[in-house]
C-alpha positions as CSV (number, residue, x, y, z in Angstrom):
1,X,-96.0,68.0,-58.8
2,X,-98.1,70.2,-60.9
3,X,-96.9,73.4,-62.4
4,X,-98.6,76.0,-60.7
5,X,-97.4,79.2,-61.8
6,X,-100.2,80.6,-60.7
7,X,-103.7,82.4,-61.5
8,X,-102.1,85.2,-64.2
9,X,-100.8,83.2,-67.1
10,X,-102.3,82.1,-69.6
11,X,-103.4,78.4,-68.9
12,X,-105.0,79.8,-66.1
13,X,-106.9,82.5,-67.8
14,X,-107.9,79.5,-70.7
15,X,-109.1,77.6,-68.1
16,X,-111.3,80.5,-66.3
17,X,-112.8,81.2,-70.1
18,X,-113.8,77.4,-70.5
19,X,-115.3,77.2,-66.8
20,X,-117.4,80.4,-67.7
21,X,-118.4,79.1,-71.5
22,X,-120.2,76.5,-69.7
23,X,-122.5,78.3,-68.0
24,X,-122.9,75.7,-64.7
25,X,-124.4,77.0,-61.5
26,X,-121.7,77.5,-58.1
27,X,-120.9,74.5,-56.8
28,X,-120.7,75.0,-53.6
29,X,-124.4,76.0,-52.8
30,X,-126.0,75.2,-56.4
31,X,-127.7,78.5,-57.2
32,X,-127.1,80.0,-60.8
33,X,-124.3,82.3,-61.2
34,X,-124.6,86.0,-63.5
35,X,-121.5,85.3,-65.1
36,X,-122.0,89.0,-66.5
37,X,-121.3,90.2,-62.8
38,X,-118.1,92.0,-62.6
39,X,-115.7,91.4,-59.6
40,X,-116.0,92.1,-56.8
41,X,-119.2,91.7,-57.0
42,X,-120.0,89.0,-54.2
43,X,-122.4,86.8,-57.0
44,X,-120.1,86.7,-59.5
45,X,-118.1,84.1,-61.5
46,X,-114.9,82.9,-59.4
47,X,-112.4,79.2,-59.9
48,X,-112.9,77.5,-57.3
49,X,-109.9,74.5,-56.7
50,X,-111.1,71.8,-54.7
51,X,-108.2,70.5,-53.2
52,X,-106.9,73.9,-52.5
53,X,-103.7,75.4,-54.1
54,X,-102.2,76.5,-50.8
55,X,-102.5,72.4,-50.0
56,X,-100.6,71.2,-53.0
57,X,-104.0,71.4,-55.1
58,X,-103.2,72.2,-59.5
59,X,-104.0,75.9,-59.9
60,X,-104.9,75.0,-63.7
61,X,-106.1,71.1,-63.3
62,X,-109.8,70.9,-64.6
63,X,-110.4,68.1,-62.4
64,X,-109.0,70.7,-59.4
65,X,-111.2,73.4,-60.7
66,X,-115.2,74.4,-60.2
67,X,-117.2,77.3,-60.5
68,X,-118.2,79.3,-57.7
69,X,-120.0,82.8,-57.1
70,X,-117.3,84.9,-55.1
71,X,-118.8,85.2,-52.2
72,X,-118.6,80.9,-51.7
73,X,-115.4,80.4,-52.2
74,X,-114.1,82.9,-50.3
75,X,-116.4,81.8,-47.3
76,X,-114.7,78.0,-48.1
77,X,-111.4,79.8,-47.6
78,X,-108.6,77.1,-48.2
79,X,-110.7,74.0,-46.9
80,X,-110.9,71.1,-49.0
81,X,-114.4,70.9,-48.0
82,X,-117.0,73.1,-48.7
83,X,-119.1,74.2,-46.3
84,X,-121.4,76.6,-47.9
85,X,-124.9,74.9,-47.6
86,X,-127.4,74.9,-50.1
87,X,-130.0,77.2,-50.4
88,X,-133.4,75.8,-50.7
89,X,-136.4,78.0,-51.5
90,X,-140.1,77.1,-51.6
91,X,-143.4,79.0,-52.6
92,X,-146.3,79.3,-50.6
93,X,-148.5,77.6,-53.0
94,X,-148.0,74.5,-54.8
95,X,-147.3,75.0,-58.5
């Protein structure tokens, strides 16, 4: 099994920095995420781990981790499936 000491150490907080850097929208419902919004801000940056932690998911596995606006991944809770839906907008005019 993984080591998974956790969301405090260092690996973890590497990790976080490297998910930021790259700038990529929430993966749960695809919009863009202001990774300048401070917590707790409910749009703001947050790890997501697709196969939880509290199911034997890697706290600091890239492969485990995504980025999600707060307010996602706390509404996916500790499922391994999100269930945040996708928010689709359209304008009243064809552009």
């Amino acid at each position: 099994m993984a080591n998974n000491k956790g969301r405090s150490g260092r690996p973890y907080r590497r990790l976080r920095a490297e998910l930021k850097a790259q700038g990529l929208p929430c993966w749960l419902c695809g919009q863009l995420i202001d990774y300048d919004l401070p917590y707790p801000d409910p749009w703001s940056f947050s790890v997501d781990h697709v196969r939880p932690v509290s199911k034997g998911g890697a706290s600091v596995d890239p492969d485990n981790c995504r980025p999600a606006h707060l307010q996602c991944n706390q509404r996916k809770g500790d499922r391994s499936r999100p269930v945040v839906k996708a928010v689709v907008f359209s304008t009243s005019e064809a552009w």
